[in-house]
N, C-alpha and C positions, 0 to 999 in steps of 0.2 A: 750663345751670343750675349753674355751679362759682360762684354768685356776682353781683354788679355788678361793673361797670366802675368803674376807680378813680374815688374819692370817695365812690360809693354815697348815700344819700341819697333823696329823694323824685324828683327831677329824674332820676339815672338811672331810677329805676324804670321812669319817663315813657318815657324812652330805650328801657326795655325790651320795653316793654306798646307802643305805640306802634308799633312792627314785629314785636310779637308774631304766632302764628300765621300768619304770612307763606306759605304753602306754594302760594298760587295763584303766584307768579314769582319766588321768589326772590331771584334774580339781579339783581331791579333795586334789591335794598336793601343785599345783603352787599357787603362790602368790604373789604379792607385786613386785616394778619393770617397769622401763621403760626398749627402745630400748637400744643396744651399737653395735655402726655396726661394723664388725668384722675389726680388725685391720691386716694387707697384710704383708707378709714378705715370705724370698724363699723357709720356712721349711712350714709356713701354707698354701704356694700355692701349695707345694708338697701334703699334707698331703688334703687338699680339691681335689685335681684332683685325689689320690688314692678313697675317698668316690664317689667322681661321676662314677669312673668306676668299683667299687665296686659295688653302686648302679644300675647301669647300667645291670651286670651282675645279680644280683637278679631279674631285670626287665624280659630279656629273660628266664632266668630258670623258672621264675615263668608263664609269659605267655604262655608259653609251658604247662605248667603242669594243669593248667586252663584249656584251652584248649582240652587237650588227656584225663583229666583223674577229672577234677569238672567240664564239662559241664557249662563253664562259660568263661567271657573276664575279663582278668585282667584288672586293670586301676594302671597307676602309680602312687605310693605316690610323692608328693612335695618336694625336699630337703631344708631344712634351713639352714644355716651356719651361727654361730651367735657368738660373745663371751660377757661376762658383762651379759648381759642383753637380753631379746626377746619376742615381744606378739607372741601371739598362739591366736588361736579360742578356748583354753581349759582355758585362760589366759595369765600371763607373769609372766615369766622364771626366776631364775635365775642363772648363770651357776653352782653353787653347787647342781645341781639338775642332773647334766649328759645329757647323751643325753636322749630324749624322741620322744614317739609318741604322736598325738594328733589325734582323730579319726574323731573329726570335723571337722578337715580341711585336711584330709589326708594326712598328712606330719612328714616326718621324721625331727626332729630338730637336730643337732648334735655338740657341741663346740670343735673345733679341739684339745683345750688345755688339754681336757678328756683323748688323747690317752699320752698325756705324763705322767699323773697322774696314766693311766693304769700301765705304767712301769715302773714310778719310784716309787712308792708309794701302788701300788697293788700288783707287786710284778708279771704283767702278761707281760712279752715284744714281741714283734712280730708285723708283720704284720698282721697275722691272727687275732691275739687276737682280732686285731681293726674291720677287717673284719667281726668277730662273732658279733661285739659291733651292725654293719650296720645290719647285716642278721637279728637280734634277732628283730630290732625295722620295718624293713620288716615282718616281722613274727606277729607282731601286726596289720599291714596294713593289710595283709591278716585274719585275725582273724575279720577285720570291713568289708571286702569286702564277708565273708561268712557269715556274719550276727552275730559272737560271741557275738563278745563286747558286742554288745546291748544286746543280751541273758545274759551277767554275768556280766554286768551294773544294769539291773533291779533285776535279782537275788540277788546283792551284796547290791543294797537299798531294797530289801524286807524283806532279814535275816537277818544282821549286825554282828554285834561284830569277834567271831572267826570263822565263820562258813563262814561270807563274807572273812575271811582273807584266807581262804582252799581257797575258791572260784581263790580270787588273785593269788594265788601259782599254781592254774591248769591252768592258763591263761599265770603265767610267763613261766612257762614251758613248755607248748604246744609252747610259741613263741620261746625257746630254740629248741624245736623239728626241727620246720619250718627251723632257722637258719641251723642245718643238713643236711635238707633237700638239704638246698642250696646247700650247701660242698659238699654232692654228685653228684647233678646235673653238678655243676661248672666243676667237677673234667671230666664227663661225656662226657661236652661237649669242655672241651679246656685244658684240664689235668692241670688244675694252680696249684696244687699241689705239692708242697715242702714235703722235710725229713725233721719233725717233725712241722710241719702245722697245724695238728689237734690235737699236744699237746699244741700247742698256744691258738687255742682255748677252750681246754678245761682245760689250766688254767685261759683265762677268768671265763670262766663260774665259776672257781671252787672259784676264786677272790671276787665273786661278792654272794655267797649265804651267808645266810641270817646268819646260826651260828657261819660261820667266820667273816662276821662282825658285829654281836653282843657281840662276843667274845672277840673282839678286842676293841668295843667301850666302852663294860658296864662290862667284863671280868664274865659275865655268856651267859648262852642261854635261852632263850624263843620260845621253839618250835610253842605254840599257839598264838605267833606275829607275826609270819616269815608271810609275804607278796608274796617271790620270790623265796622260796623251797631250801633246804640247797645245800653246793655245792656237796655232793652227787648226790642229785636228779640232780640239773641242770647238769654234766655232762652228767649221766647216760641219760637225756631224747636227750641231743644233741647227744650222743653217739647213740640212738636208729633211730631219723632221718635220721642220715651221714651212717646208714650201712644198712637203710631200704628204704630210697632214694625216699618214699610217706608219701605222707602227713596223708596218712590212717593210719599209724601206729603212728601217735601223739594224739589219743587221750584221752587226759588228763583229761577228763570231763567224762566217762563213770560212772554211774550213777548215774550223777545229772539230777535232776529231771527239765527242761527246758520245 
């Protein structure tokens, strides 16, 4: 989030949004790239200490919910804050990529500069929005800690083509779900909730699917390319989370064959 890639413009946006939230494989999109340590000023040290306690907050909700209701111990994801440039265990980065998870090393990546691009260029402004941006790639951490990924990693190299890209779409989605999840719990346990909070987020969500920006990038749609589920579905499945407040009701995967 330190930004676009040179040029900047609508097309990177595309660029960016486009292999946004990537946390179900990583690796098959990053590439190329060294480090660039994030560069300090009083809007990115605001906006990194909203992500920590952002993060933070996903941490207790989510441990809890481990806990009472999967029979399991959460373990934290790693935060990265990075801008330009950054290795991962999945590779290295670079910020026209948005933020990411990477499951090998359990970490959330995030470029601060992401959330400006949210607002001024996506068209999603808020705190929340940014919020959903943390919860969604939490939402992939939990998806490795239950053993997903691996499940719809080796499924997505056994099928290929559109069938792996379905695959992708119930993977983006379900991590939309979880993000709800969060928003309910948050709300539950410390009321953070604002008048019109969960329209923030769900003009993320609504920002970021796939026929709005295909639409926008190649001016048609490709339903059988969508990777992260149009922004239809992504609301609809965070809308289902945030008003169902278990994880049991995200499942995006019913019947695939695992």
């Amino acid at each position: 989030m330190g930004g676009l890639a040179a040029g900047g413009g609508l097309g990177a946006v595309i660029l960016t949004i486009v292999v946004l939230l990537m946390g179900g494989d990583p690796s098959e999109v990053i590439q190329g790239g060294g480090v660039a340590p994030p560069q300090s000023s009083a809007a990115e040290d605001s906006l990194a200490e909203f992500t920590s306690v952002v993060l933070a907050d996903t941490e207790e909700a989510w441990r809890e919910i481990f806990q009472r209701e999967l029979n399991g111990t959460y373990r934290e994801p790693t935060l990265v804050l990075f801008s330009g440039a950054v290795n991962s265990a999945c590779g290295s980065a670079q910020s026209a990529m948005g933020p990411f998870y990477c499951p090998l090393d359990q970490s959330v990546y995030i470029d601060l500069g992401f959330y400006r691009d949210l607002r001024t260029q996506l068209g999603a402004p808020g705190d929340f929005a940014q919020a959903y941006v943390i919860a969604h790639e939490v939402g992939h951490h939990v998806q490795t800690l239950l053993g997903l990924s691996e499940q719809v990693h080796a499924r997505r190299q056994a099928v290929g083509g559109v069938e792996a890209n379905e695959l992708s779409v119930r993977q983006e989605l379900q991590a939309d779900c979880y993000a709800g999840v969060w928003a309910n719990r948050a709300q539950q346990m410390w009321q953070i909730l604002e008048p019109g909070d969960v329209e923030e987020a769900l003009g993320a969500a609504s920002a970021v699917g796939d026929d709005r920006l295909q639409k926008a990038a190649q001016g048609q749609i490709v339903p059988e390319s969508f990777t992260h589920g149009s922004s239809e579905q992504r609301m609809q499945w965070f809308n289902q989370g945030f008003r169902a407040g278990t994880p049991t009701a995200c499942n995006t995967f019913e019947g695939v064959p695992f």
